[in-house]
C-alpha positions in Angstrom: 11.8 54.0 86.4 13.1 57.6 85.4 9.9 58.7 84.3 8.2 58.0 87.6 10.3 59.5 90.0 9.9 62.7 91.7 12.1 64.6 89.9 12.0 68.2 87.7 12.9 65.7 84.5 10.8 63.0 84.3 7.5 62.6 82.4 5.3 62.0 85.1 6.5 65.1 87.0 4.1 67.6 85.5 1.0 65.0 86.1 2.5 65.0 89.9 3.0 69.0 90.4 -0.4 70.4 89.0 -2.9 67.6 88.0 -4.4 67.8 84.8 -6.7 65.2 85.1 -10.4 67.2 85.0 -11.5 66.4 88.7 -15.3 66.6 89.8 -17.0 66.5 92.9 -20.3 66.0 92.7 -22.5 66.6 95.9 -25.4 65.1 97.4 -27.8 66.6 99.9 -30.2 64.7 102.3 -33.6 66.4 102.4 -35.4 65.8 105.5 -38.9 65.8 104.5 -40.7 65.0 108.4 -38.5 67.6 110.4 -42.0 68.0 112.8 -42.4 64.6 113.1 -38.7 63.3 113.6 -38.7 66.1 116.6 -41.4 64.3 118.3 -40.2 61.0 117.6 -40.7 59.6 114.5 -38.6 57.7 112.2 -36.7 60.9 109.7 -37.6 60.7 106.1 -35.0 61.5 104.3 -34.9 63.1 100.4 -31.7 62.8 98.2 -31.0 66.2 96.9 -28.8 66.8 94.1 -26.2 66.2 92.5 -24.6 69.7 92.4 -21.1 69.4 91.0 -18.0 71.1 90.9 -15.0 71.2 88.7 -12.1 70.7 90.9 -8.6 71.6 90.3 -5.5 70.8 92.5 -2.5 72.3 92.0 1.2 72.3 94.3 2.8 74.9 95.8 5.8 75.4 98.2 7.5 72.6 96.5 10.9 71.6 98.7 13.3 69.0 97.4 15.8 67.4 100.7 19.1 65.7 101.0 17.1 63.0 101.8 15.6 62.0 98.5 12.3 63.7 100.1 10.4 66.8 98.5 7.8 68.5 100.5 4.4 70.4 99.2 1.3 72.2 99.7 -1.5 70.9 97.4 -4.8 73.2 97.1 -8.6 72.6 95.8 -10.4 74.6 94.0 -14.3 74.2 93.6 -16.0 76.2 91.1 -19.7 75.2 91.0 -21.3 73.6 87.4 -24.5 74.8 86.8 -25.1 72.7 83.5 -24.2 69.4 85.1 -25.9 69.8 88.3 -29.2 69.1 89.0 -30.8 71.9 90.9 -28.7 75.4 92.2 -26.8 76.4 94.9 -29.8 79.0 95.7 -32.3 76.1 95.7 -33.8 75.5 99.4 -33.3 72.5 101.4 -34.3 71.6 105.3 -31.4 70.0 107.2 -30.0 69.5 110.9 -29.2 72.4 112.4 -26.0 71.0 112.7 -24.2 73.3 114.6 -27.1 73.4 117.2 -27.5 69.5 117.4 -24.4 69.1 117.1 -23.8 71.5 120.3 -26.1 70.2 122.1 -24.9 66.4 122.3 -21.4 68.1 123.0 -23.1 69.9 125.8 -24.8 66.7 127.1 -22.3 66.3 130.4 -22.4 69.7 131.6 -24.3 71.3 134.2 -27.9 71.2 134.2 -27.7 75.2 134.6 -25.8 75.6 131.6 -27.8 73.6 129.3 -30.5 75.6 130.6 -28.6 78.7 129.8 -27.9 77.3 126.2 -31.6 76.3 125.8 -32.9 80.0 126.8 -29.8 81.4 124.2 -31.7 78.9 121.6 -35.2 80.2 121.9 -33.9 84.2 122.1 -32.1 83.5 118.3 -35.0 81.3 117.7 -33.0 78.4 116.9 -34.6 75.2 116.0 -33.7 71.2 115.3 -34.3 71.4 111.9 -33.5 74.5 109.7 -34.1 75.7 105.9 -31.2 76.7 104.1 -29.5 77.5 100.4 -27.6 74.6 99.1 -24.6 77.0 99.1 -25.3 78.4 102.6 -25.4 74.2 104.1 -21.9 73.9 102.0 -19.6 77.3 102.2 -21.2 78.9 105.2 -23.8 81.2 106.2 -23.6 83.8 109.4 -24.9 82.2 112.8 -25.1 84.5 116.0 -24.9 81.1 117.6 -21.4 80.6 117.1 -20.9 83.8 119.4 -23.4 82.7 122.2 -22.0 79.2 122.6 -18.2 80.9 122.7 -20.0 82.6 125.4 -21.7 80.0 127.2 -18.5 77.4 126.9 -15.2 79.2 125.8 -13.4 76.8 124.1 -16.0 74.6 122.4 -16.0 75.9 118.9 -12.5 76.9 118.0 -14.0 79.0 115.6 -16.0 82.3 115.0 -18.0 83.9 112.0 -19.3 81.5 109.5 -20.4 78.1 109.8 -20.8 75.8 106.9 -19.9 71.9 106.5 -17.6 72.5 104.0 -16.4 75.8 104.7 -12.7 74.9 105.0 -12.6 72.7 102.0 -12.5 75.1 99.0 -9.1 77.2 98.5 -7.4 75.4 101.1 -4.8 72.7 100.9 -4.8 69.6 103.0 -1.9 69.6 105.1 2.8 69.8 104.7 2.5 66.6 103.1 6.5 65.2 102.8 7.0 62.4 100.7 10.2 60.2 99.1 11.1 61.0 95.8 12.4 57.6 94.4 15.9 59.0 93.4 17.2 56.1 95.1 14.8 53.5 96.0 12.1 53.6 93.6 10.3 51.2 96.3 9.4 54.3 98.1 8.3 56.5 95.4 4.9 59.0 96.5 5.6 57.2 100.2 4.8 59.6 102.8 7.5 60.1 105.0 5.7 62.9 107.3 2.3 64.9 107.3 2.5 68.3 109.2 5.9 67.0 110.4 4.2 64.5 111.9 5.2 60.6 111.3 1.8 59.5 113.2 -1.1 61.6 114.6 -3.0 61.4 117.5 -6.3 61.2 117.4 -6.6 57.6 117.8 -6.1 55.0 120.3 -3.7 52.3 119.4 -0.4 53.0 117.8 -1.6 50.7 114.7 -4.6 53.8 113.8 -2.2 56.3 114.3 -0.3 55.4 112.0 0.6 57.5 108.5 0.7 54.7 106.1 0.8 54.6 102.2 1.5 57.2 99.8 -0.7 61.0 99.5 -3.4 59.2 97.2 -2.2 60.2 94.0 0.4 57.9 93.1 1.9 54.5 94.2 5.0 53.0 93.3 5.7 51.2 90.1 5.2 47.6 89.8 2.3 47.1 92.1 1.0 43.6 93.2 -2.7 42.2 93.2 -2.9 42.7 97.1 -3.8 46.2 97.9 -2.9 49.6 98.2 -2.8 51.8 101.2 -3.0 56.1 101.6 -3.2 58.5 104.2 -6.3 60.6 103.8 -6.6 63.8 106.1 -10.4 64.1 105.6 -10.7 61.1 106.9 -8.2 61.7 109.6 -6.3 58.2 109.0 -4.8 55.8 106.6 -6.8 53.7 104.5 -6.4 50.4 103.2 -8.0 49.3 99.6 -7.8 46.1 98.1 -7.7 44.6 94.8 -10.7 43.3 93.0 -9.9 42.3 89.9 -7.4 43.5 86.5 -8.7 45.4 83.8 -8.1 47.6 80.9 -9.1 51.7 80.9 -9.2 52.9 77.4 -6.5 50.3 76.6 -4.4 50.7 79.2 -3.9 48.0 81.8 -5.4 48.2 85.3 -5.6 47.0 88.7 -9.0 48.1 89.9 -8.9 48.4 94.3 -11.8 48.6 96.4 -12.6 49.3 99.9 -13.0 46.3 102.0 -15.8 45.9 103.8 -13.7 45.8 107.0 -12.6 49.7 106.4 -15.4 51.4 108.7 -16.5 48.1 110.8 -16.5 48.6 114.6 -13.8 47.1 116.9 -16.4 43.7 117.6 -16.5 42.8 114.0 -12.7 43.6 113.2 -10.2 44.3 116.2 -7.8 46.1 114.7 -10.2 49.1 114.1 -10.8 48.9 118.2 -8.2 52.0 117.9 -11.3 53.9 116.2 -13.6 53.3 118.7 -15.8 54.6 120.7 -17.7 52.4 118.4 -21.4 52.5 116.9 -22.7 49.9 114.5 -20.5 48.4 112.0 -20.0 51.0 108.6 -19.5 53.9 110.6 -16.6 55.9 111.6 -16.6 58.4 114.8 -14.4 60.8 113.6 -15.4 63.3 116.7 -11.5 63.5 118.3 -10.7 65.0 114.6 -14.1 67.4 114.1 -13.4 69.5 117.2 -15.4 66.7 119.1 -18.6 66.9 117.2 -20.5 64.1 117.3 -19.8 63.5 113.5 -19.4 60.0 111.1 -18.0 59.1 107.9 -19.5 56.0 106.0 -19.9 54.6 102.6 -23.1 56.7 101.1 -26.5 55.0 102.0 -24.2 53.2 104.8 -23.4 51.0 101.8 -21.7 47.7 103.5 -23.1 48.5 106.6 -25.2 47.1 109.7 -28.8 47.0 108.2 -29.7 49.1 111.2 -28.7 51.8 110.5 -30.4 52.0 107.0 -33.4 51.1 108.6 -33.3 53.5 111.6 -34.1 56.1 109.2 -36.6 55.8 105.7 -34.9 56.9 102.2 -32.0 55.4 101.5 -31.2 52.8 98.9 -27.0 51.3 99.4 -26.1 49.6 96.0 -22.3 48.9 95.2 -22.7 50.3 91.6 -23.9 53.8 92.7 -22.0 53.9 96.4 -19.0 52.0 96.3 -15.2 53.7 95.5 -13.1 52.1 93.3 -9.3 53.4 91.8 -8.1 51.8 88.9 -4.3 52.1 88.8 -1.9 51.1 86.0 0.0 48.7 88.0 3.3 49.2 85.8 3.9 52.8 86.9 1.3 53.2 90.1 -0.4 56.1 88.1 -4.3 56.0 88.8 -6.3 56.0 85.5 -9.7 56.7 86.9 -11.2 57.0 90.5 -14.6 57.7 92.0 -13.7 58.6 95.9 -16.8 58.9 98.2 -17.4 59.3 101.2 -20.7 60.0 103.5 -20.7 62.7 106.5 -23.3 61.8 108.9 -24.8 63.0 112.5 -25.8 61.5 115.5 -28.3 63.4 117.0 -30.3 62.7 120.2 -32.8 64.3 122.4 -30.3 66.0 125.4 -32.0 66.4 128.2 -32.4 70.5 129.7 -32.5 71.5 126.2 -36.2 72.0 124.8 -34.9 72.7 121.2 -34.0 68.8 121.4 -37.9 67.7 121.5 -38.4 63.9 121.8 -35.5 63.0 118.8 -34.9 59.4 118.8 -30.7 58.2 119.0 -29.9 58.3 114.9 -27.0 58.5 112.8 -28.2 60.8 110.5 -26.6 60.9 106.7 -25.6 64.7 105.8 -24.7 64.6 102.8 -22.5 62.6 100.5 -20.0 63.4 97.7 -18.0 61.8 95.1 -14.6 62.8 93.8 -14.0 61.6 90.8 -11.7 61.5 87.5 -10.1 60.2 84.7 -6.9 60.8 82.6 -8.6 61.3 79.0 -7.4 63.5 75.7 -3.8 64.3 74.9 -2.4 63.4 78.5 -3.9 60.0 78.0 -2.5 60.2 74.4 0.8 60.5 76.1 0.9 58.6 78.8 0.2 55.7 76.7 3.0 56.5 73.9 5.2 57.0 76.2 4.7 54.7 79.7 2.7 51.4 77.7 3.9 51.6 74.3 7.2 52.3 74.4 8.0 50.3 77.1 6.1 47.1 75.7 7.5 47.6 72.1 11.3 47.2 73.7 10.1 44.6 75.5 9.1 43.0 72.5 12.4 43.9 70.8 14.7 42.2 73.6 12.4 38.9 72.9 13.4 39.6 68.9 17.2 40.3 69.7 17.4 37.3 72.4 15.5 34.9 69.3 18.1 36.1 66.8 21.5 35.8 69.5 20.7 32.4 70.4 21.5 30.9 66.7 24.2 33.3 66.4 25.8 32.1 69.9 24.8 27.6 68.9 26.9 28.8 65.3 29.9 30.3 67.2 30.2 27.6 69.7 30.0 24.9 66.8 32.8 26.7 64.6 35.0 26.9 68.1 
């Protein structure tokens, strides 16, 4: 119990203040090969690109201990791009969404006829098109767009943002939020439990109280002695808590595991399961709207592929292949000390585009969700910190286990011989 508090002197505090497990994320682009067609119409051929991976390392910083048996933290990301495990470069071409002008546009659907005619003009002066052909690095970390000042223009207010524009331009050397979480110094039920995220104990975007809700631990620990059921975490790219649940008990290089999975209720609509009504507006089932979270974009997250989703949507667009082996997450925790042994995260980002009517750029684009991109984080404890872990939280602890079994055997003849000579 020591060794899995939060605390300056137990074993597991180094693993919990800079992570040295060697974390990965590798990337997955979807190539639209049809961008003239899908503008008149037709169904969007898409491409899998990639993957191109990057060494990830998380570290902890502001690191606050409270008279409350809480600590508080900053945890950052750090991407650094892998050329020898990647399959093609960052400087590699690729033809996308324009996302930031589809995306726009559907955000611009309900306004005045004049200013989507504005918006459209502003579009054809910067030459701005549907479908656009960029670096891997520019779609990821951001490329300059004179767009971003003429919609600040057009509708002050609709892109809290200026400069650069990239889908994951906020990703790399940032951290992901005040996370404040109990300690375990005095109820080691509670260990890695979050007790507030930005000082908040429930956010907003949602609505039902239930969604709102900050439930779970930060996603890299749980508390000790964990139960076949499930395991729940608050994950701010996701914008909500998440709930996995257990498939079945294993062993990862000897050590025991539970091994949770994400139930195929975790990104169904509010028809199929009620309690994600809170989520809604809802699509088809396997997608989330995350737009109250993404400055109102009309974005989605999914399983990649839509893995575990409404067949629809896989076949509204040609390309994708959902299997559970390549597409589904899975973390396999040691269920002793609620320390994850090996994870693959992902997670899909996807856009529904349309054609909006007033803007030409739009053409005759049929209602899709269209997948982005996909990306899996993943990693696994290995070399001398698995060496340790395993001396020291499933050896050790086993071996006295054993040894009370031996000293309880011997006691019980010595206590039958005492009460006979008495």
């Amino acid at each position: 119990l020591q060794n899995v508090r939060i605390d300056p002197t137990s074993i597991s505090f180094s693993m919990w203040k800079d992570i040295p497990v060697p974390f990965y994320m590798s990337v997955y682009i979807f190539e639209v090969l049809n961008p003239k067609e899908a503008l008149q119409g037709a169904k969007p051929v898409l491409n899998q690109r990639g993957p191109y991976v990057y060494r990830e390392y998380r570290y902890k910083t502001n690191i606050t201990f409270h008279d409350n048996d809480t600590v508080s933290f900053l945890e950052y990301r750090q991407l650094f791009f892998q050329p020898d495990m990647s399959n093609g470069s960052e400087e590699e071409y690729v033809v996308v969404p324009n996302v930031l002008m589809m995306g726009a546009a559907v955000m611009m659907e309900n306004l005045p006829n004049f200013v989507k005619l504005l918006l459209s003009g502003a579009l054809a002066g910067l030459k701005q098109e549907a479908f656009m052909n960029r670096t891997v690095g520019e779609i990821l970390w951001g490329y300059e767009d004179p767009l971003i000042d003429t919609i600040n223009t057009l509708v002050p207010g609709l892109l809290p943002f200026k400069g650069k524009f990239g889908i994951f331009i906020e990703f790399n050397n940032s951290n992901s939020g005040l996370f404040t979480v109990h300690t375990g110094m005095k109820n080691i039920s509670k260990v890695h439990m979050v007790d507030s995220w930005n000082g908040l104990k429930k956010v907003n975007y949602w609505r039902s109280n239930e969604c709102n809700m900050i439930n779970g631990t930060a996603g890299e620990m749980w508390p000790p002695f964990m139960s076949p059921t499930s395991l729940e975490f608050y994950s701010p790219d996701a914008c909500r808590s998440m709930t996995l649940v257990y498939e079945q008990s294993g062993k990862f290089k000897g050590v025991p595991t539970y091994r949770f999975v994400a139930p195929k209720t975790l990104f169904a609509n509010g028809t199929d399961y009620p309690p994600n009504e809170g989520f809604c507006p809802c699509m088809q089932s396997g997608i989330q709207n995350v737009s109250t979270c993404r400055l109102k974009a009309p974005m989605f997250i999914s399983h990649p592929h839509f893995y575990n989703a409404d067949p629809a949507l896989v076949s509204a667009v040609e390309g994708l292949h959902p299997s559970k082996d390549q597409h589904a997450l899975f973390l396999d925790v040691h269920p002793m000390t609620g320390i994850p042994m090996n994870c693959s995260i992902k997670l899909q980002l996807n856009l529904y585009i349309k054609r909006v009517s007033g803007i030409i750029q739009t053409g005759k684009i049929k209602p899709v969700v269209l997948p982005l991109l996909w990306f899996a984080e993943s990693g696994s404890i290995e070399g001398s910190v698995l060496k340790q872990f395993y001396t020291n939280l499933v050896l050790i602890p086993s071996l006295m286990d054993y040894l009370q079994y031996i000293f309880l055997g011997l006691s019980v003849p010595l206590i039958i011989s005492a009460a006979v000579l008495m």
